[in-house]
C-alpha positions in Angstrom: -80.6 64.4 121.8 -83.4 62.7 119.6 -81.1 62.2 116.1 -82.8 61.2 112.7 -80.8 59.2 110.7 -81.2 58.7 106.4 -79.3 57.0 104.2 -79.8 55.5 100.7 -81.9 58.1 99.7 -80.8 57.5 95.8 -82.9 60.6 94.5 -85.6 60.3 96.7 -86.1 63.8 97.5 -89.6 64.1 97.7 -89.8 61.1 100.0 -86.7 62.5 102.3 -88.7 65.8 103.2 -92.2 64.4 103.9 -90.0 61.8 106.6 -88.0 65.0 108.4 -91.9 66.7 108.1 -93.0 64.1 110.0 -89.8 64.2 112.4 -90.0 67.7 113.2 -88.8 67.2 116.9 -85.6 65.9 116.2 -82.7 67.5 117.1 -80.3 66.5 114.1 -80.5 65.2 110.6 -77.5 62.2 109.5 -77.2 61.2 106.2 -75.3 57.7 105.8 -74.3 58.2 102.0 -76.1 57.9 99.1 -77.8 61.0 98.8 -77.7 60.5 95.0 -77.2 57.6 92.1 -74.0 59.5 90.7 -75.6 62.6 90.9 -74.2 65.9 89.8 -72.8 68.9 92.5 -75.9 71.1 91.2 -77.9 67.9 92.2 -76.8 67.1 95.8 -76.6 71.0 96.7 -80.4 71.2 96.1 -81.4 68.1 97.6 -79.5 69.3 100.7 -80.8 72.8 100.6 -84.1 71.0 101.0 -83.0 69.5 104.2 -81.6 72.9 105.1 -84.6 74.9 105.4 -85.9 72.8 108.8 -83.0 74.6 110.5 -82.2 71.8 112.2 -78.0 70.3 112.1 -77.4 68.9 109.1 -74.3 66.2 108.9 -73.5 64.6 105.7 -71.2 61.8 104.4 -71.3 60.2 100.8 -71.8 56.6 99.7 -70.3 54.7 96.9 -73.2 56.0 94.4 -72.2 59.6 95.1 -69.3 60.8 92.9 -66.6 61.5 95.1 -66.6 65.4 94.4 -69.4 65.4 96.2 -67.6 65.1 99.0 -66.2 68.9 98.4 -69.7 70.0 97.9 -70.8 68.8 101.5 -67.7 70.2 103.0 -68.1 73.7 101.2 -71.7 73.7 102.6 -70.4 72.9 106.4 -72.0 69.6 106.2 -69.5 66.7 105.7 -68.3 64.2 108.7 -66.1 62.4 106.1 -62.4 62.1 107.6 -64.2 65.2 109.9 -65.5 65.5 113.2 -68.3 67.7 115.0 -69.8 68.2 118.6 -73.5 69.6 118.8 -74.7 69.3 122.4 -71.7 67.0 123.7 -72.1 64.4 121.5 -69.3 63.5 118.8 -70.1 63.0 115.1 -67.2 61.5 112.8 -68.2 59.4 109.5 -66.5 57.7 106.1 -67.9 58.5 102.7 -67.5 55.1 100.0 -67.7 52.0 100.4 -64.8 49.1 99.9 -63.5 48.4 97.1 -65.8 45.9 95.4 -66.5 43.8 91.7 -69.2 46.4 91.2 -66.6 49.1 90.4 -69.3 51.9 91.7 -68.3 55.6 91.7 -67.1 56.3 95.3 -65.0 53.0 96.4 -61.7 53.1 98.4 -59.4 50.7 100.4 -59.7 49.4 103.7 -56.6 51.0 105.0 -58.4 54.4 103.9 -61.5 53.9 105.5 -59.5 53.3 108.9 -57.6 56.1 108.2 -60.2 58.5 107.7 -62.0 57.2 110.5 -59.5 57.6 113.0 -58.9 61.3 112.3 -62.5 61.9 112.5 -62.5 60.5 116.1 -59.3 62.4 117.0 -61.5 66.0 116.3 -64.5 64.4 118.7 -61.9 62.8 121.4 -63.7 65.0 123.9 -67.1 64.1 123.1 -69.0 62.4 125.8 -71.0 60.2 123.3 -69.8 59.4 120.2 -71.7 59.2 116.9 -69.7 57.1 114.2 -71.2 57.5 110.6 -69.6 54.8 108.1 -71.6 54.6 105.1 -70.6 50.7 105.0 -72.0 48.5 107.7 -69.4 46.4 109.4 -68.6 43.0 108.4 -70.6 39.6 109.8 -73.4 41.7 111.4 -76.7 40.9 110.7 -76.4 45.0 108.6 -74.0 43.3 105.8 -75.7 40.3 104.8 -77.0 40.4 100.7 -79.6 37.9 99.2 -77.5 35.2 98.8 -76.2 35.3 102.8 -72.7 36.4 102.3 -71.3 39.2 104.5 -70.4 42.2 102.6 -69.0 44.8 105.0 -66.2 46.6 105.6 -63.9 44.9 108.0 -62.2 48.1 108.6 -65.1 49.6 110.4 -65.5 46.3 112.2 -62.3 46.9 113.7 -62.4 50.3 114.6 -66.0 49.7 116.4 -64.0 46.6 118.2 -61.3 49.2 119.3 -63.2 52.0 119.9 -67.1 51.2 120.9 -68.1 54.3 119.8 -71.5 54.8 121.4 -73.5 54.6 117.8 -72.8 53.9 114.5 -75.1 54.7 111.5 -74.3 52.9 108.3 -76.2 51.9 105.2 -75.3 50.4 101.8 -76.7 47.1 102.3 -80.4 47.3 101.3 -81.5 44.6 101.9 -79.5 44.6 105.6 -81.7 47.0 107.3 -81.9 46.3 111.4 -79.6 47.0 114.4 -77.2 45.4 115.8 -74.6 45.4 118.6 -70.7 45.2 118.6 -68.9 45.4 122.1 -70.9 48.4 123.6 -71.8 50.1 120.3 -75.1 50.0 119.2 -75.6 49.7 115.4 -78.0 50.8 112.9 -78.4 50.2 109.1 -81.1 52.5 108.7 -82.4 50.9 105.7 -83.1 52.8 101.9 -84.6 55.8 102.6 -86.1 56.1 98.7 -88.2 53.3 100.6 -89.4 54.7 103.0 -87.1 54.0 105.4 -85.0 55.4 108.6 -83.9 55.2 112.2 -84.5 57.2 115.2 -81.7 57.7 117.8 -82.3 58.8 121.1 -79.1 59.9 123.2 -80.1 60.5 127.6 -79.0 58.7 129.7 -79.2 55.6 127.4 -79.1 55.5 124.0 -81.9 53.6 121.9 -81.6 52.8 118.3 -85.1 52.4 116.4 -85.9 51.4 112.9 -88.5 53.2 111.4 -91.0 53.3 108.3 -92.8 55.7 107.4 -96.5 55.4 106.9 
């Protein structure tokens, strides 16, 4: 399974489409979060219906700049992996919308404890996945994903520990700009797929290894 992964997209749209156009032979679309910059329902719907039309899997969680009732938008549309699980071609996808709560006070921000939470009944709906796809929009804290300007580590330590426990075969975060690149935890390779509204994203290929690229588009 060849798996494209967005996140960041921030309003993008035009952008997000010409880099699935030029993915055509993927197998599955992941967004990370940030679809919008508190966008409206109307607004995510379309920008998803976009995505819809390469009739390809769409999964879906939200990031700390989407309003969290557009969480209920992505689940009405079949889309969302937020505290939800979902196995295309034996492999696993379970994600976490928000991000930690932070000084920023952004829209979509919740606890620690919740993130864990809603990760671990996401993995309970893929426990018989061969592979599993973990889709936190927060990278996990001390990576090389989580690191701002300044060099502090800004991740969620909940994630951390539930890649620690559970090695989940991939994770695909975002959040962190500026913390684009991969990185390993245990047996889990990691990817912060980088702003998308920049032109950026990864490439996951699932066989009988898994390899995690970062991409750019042209």
């Amino acid at each position: 399974m060849k798996i494209l992964a967005l996140s960041d997209i921030h309003g993008a749209y035009t952008r997000m489409v010409d880099i699935v156009n030029s993915n055509s032979s993927v197998d599955a679309i992941v967004i990370a979060g940030d679809l919008t910059t508190n966008g409206s329902p109307e607004e995510a719907e379309e920008a998803v219906q976009q995505l819809r039309r390469f009739k390809k899997p769409l999964l879906v969680v939200a990031g700390n700049m989407d309003p969290p009732l557009l969480d209920d938008v992505f689940v009405r549309l079949g889309l969302s992996i937020n505290r939800r699980g979902v196995v295309i071609g034996g492999v696993g996808f379970f994600g976490v919308s928000a991000s930690p709560i932070s000084q920023l006070r952004t829209p979509n921000e919740i606890t620690e404890e919740e993130i864990s939470s809603r990760a671990e009944f996401g993995l309970l709906q893929v426990s018989g996945a061969k592979v599993k796809v973990f889709v936190p929009h927060s990278p996990p804290l001390n990576t090389k994903l989580d690191r701002i300007h300044s060099g502090r580590h800004v991740g969620s330590s909940a994630v951390r520990s539930f890649i620690e426990q559970h090695q989940p075969h991939v994770v695909i975060c975002g959040h962190i700009h500026e913390g684009r690149g991969v990185d390993r935890i245990v047996a889990s390779e990691i990817i912060n797929c980088g702003p998308t509204a920049s032109g950026f994203y990864g490439v996951i290929s699932i066989g009988e290894d898994v390899v995690v690229q970062c991409c750019e588009m042209s």
